[in-house]
BALOBA-1460 file (C-alpha; in Angstrom, 3 decimals):
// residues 210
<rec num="1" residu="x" x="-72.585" y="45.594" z="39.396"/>
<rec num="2" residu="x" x="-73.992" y="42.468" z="37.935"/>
<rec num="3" residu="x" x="-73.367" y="43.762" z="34.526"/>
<rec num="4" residu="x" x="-69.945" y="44.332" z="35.194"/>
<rec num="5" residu="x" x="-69.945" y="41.197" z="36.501"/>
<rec num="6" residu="x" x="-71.071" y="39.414" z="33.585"/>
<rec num="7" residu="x" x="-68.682" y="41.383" z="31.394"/>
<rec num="8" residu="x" x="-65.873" y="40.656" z="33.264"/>
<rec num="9" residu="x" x="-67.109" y="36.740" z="33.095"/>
<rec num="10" residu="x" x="-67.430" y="37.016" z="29.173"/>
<rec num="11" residu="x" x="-63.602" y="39.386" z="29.075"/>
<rec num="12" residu="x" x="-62.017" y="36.422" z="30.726"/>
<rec num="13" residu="x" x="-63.804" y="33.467" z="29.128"/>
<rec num="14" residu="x" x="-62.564" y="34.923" z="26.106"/>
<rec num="15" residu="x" x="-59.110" y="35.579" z="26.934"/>
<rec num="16" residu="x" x="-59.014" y="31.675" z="28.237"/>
<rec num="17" residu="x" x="-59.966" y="31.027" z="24.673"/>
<rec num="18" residu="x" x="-57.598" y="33.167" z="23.133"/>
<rec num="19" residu="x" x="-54.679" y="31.967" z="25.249"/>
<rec num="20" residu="x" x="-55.779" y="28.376" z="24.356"/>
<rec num="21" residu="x" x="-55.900" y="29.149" z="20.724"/>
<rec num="22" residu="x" x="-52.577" y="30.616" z="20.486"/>
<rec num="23" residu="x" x="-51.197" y="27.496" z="22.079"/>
<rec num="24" residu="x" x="-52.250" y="25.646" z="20.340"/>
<rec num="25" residu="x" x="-51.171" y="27.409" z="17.203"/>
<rec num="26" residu="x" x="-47.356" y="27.957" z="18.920"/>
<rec num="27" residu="x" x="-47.448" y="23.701" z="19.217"/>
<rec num="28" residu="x" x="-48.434" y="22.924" z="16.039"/>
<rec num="29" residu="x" x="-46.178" y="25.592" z="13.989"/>
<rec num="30" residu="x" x="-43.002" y="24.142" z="16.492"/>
<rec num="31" residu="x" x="-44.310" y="20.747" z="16.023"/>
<rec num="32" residu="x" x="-44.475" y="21.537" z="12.138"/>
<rec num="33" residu="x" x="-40.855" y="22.770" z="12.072"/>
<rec num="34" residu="x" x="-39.727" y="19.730" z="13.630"/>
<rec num="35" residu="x" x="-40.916" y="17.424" z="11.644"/>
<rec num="36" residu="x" x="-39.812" y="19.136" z="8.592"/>
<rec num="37" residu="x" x="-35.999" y="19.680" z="10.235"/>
<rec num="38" residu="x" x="-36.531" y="15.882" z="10.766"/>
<rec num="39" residu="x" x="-37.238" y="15.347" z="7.222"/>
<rec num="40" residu="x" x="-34.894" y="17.738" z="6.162"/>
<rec num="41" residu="x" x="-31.793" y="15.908" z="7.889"/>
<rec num="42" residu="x" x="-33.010" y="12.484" z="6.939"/>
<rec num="43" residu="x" x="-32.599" y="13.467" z="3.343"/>
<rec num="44" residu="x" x="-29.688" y="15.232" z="3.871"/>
<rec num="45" residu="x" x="-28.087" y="11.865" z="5.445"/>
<rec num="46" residu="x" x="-29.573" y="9.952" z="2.384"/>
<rec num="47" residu="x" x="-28.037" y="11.780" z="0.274"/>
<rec num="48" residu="x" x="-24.861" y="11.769" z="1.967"/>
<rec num="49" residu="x" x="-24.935" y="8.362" z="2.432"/>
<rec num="50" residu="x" x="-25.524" y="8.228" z="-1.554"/>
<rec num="51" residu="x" x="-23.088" y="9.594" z="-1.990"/>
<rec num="52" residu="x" x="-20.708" y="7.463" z="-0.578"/>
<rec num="53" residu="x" x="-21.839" y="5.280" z="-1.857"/>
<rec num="54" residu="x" x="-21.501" y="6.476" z="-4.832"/>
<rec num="55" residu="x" x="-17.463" y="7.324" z="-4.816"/>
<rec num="56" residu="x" x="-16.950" y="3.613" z="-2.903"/>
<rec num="57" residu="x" x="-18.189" y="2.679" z="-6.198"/>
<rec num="58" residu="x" x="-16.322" y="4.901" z="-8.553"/>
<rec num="59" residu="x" x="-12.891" y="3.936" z="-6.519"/>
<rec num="60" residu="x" x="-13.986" y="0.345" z="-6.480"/>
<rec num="61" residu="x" x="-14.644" y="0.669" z="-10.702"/>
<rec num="62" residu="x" x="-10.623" y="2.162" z="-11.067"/>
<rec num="63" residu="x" x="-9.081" y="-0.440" z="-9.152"/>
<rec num="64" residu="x" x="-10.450" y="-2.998" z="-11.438"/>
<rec num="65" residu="x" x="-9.943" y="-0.952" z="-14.472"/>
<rec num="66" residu="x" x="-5.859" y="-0.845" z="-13.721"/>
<rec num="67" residu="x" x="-3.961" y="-2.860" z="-15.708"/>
<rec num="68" residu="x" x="-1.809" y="-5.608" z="-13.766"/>
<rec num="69" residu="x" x="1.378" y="-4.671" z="-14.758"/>
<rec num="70" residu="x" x="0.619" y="-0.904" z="-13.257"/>
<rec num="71" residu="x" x="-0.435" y="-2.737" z="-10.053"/>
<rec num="72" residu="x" x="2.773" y="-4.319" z="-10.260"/>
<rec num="73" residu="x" x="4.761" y="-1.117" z="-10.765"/>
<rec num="74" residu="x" x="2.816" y="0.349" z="-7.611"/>
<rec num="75" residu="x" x="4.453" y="-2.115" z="-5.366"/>
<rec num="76" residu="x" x="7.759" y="-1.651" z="-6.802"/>
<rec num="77" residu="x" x="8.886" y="-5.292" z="-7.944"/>
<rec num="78" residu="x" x="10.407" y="-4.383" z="-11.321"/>
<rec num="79" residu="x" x="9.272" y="-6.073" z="-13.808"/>
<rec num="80" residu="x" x="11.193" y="-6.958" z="-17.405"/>
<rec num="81" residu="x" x="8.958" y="-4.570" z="-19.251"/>
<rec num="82" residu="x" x="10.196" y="-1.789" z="-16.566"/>
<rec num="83" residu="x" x="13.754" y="-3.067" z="-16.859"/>
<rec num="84" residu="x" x="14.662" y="-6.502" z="-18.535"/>
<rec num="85" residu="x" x="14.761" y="-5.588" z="-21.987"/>
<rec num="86" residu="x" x="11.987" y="-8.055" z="-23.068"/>
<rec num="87" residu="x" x="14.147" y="-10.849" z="-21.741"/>
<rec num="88" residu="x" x="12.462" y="-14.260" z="-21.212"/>
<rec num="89" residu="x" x="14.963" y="-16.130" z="-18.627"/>
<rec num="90" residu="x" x="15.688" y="-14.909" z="-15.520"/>
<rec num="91" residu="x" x="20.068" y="-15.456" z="-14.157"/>
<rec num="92" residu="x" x="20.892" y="-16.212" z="-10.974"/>
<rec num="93" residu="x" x="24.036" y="-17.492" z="-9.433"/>
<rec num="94" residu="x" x="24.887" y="-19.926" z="-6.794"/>
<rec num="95" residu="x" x="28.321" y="-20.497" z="-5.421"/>
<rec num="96" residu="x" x="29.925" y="-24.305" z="-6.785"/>
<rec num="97" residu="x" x="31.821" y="-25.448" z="-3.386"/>
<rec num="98" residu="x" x="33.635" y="-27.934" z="-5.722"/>
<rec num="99" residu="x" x="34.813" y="-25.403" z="-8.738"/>
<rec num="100" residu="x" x="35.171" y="-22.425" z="-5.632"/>
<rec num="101" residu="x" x="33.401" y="-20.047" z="-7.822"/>
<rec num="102" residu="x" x="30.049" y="-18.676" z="-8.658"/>
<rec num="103" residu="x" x="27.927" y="-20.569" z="-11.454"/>
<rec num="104" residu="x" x="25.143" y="-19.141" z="-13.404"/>
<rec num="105" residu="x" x="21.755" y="-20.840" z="-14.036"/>
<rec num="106" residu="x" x="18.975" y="-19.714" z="-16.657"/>
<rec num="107" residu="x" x="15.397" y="-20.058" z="-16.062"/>
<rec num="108" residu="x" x="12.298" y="-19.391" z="-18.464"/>
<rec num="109" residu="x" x="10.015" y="-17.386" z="-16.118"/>
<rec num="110" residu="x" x="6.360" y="-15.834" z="-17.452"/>
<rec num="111" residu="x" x="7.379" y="-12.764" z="-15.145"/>
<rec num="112" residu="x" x="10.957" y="-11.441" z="-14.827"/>
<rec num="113" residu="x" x="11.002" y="-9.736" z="-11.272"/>
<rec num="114" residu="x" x="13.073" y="-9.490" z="-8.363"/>
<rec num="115" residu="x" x="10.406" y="-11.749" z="-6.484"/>
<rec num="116" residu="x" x="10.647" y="-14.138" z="-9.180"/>
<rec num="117" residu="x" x="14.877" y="-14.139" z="-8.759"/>
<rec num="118" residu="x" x="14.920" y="-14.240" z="-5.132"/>
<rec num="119" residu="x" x="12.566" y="-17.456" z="-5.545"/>
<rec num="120" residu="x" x="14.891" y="-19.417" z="-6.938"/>
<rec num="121" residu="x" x="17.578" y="-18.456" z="-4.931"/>
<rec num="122" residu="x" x="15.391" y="-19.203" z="-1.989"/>
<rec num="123" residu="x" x="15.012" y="-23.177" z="-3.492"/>
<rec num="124" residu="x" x="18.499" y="-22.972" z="-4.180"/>
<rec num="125" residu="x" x="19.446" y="-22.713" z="-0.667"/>
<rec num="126" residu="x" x="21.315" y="-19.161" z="-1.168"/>
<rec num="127" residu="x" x="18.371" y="-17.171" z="0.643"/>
<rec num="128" residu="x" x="16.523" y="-18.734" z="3.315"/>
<rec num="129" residu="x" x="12.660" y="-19.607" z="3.739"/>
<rec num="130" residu="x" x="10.565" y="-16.325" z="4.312"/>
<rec num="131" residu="x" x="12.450" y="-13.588" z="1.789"/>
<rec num="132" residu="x" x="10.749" y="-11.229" z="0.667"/>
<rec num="133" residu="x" x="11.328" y="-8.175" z="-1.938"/>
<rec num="134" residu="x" x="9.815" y="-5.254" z="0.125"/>
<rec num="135" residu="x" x="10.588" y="-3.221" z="-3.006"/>
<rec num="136" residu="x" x="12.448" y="-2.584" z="-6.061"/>
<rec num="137" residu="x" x="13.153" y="0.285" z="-8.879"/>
<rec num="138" residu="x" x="15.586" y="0.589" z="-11.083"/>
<rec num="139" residu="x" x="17.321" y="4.452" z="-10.498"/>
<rec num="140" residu="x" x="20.256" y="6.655" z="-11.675"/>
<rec num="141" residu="x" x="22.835" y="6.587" z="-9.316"/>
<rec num="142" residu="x" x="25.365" y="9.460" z="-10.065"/>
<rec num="143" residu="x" x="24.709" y="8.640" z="-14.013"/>
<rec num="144" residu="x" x="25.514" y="4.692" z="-13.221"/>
<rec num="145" residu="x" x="22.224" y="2.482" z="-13.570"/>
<rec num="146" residu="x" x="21.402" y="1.216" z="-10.189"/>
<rec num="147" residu="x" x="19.016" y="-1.504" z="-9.129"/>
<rec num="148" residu="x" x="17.867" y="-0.141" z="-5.538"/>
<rec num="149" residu="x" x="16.018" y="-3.234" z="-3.519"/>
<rec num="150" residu="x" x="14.934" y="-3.383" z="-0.012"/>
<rec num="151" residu="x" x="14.541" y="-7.342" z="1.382"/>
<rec num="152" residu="x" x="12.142" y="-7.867" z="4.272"/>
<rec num="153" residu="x" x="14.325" y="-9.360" z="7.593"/>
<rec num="154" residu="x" x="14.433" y="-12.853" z="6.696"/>
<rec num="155" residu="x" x="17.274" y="-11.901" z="4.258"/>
<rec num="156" residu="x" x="19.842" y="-11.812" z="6.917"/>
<rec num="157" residu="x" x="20.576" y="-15.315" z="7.843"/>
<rec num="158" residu="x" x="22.682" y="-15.270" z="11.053"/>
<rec num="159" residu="x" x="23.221" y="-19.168" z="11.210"/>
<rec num="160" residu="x" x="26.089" y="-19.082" z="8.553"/>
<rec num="161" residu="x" x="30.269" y="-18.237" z="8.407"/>
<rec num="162" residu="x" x="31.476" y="-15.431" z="6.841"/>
<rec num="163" residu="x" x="32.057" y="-17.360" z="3.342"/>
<rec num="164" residu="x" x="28.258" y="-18.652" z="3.015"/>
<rec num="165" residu="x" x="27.240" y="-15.293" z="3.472"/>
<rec num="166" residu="x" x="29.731" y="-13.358" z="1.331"/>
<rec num="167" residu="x" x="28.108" y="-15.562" z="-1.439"/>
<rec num="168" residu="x" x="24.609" y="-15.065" z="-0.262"/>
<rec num="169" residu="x" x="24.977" y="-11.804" z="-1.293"/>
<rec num="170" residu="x" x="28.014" y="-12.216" z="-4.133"/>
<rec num="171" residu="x" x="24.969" y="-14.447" z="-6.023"/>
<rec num="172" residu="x" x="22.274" y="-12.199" z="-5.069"/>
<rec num="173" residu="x" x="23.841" y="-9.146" z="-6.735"/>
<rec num="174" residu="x" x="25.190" y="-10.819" z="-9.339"/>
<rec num="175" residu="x" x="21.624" y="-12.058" z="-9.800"/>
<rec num="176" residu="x" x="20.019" y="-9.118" z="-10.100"/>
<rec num="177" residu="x" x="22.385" y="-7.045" z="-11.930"/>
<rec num="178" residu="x" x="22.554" y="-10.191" z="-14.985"/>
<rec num="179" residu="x" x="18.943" y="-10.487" z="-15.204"/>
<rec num="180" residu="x" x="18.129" y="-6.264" z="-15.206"/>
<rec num="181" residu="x" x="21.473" y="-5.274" z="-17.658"/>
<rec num="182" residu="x" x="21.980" y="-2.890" z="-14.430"/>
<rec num="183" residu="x" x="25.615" y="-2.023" z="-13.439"/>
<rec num="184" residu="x" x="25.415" y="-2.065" z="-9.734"/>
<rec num="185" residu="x" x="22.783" y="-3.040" z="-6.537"/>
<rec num="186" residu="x" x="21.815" y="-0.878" z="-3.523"/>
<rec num="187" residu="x" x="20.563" y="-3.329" z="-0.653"/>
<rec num="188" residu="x" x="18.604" y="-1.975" z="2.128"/>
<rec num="189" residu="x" x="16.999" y="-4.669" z="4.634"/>
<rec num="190" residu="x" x="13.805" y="-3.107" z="5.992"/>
<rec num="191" residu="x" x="14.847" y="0.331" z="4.974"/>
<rec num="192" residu="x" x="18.457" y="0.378" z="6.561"/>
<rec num="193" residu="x" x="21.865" y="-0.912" z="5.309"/>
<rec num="194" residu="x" x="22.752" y="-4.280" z="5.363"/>
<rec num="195" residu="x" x="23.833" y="-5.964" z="8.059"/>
<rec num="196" residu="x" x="24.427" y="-9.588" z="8.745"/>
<rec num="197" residu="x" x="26.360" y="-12.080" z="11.081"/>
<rec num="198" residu="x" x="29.821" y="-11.003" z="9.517"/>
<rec num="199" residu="x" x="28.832" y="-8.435" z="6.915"/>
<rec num="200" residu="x" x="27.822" y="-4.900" z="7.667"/>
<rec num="201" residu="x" x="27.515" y="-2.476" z="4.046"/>
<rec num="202" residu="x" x="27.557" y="0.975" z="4.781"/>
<rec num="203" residu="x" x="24.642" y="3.572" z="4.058"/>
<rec num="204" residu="x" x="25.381" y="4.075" z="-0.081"/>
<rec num="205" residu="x" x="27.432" y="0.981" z="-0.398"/>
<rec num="206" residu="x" x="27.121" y="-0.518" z="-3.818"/>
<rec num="207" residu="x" x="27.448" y="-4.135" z="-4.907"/>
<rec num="208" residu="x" x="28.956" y="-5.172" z="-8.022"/>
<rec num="209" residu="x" x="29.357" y="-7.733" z="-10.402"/>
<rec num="210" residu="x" x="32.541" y="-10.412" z="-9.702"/>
């Protein structure tokens, strides 16, 4: 009996040691794959943060590599490379009260754009304060060169009669169609047809030289 005792004594001191030792080896292999899934998705997020770095970089390096006039062309304000014929004065027309009729001016201009017409028409009281081109390309319209332009709302002025704005846009077209050899204008106002205090054009409406 005291044998067995003592052998059942040493059976289950061992087996406490066992048990311990396996435990201990279970911890440190889960505590070991831990840490190296910790280091593994720490370099994977250094890495991906790399590389986005690395393509903010690249995107950053192509916008200052583009030329100025193909930022220009991006926004769609014609310029008279795209459509002048290396012209170096911009037209545009104001209505003479006193003679009853349109009158021409000619302006030396670094840039010949739409934005750079509707300026002047904007000091020449024929557009008021706040016009803006939205955009502008110079298209094919049923084989007849069109100047297509879309104005931001500020080119509708409301406070005038039906003659101020029927020059408004008389000068405006004739403007644009001097200054870019084109034949006719489509004019959209914030992507719709125009349409003002006593003037409404309808949806394809062209405007022509008079």
């Amino acid at each position: 009996m005291k044998i067995n005792k003592k052998v059942k004594m040493l059976l289950a001191t061992g087996l406490l040691v066992f048990s311990t030792f396996t435990m201990s080896a279970c911890t440190s292999k889960t505590s070991s794959e831990s840490n190296n899934k910790t280091q593994t998705e720490q370099k994977a997020e250094k890495e991906k943060k790399t590389d986005e770095s690395e393509s903010k970089e690249k995107v950053k390096e192509k916008e200052s590599d583009t030329p100025e006039s193909d930022k220009e062309n991006k926004n769609n304000i014609i310029s008279d490379k795209k459509a002048g014929e290396g012209k170096e004065e911009i037209i545009y027309y104001t209505y003479d009260i006193d003679k009853d009729e349109m009158v021409s001016h000619n302006k030396k201009q670094k840039d010949i754009s739409v934005e750079s017409i509707v300026n002047e028409l904007v000091d020449s009281n024929v557009l008021q304060e706040g016009t803006k081109v939205n955009k502008a390309q110079v298209e094919d319209k049923d084989g007849i060169k069109t100047l297509v332009v879309d104005m931001n709302q500020n080119f509708v002025d409301f406070n005038q009669g039906s003659s101020e704005e029927m020059s408004q846009l008389q000068g405006f077209a004739n403007s644009l169609i001097k200054s870019f050899n084109v034949d006719q204008v489509l004019l959209t106002v914030e992507g719709k047809p125009y349409s003002g205090g006593h003037i409404a054009l309808n949806e394809g409406e062209m405007l022509k030289y008079k």
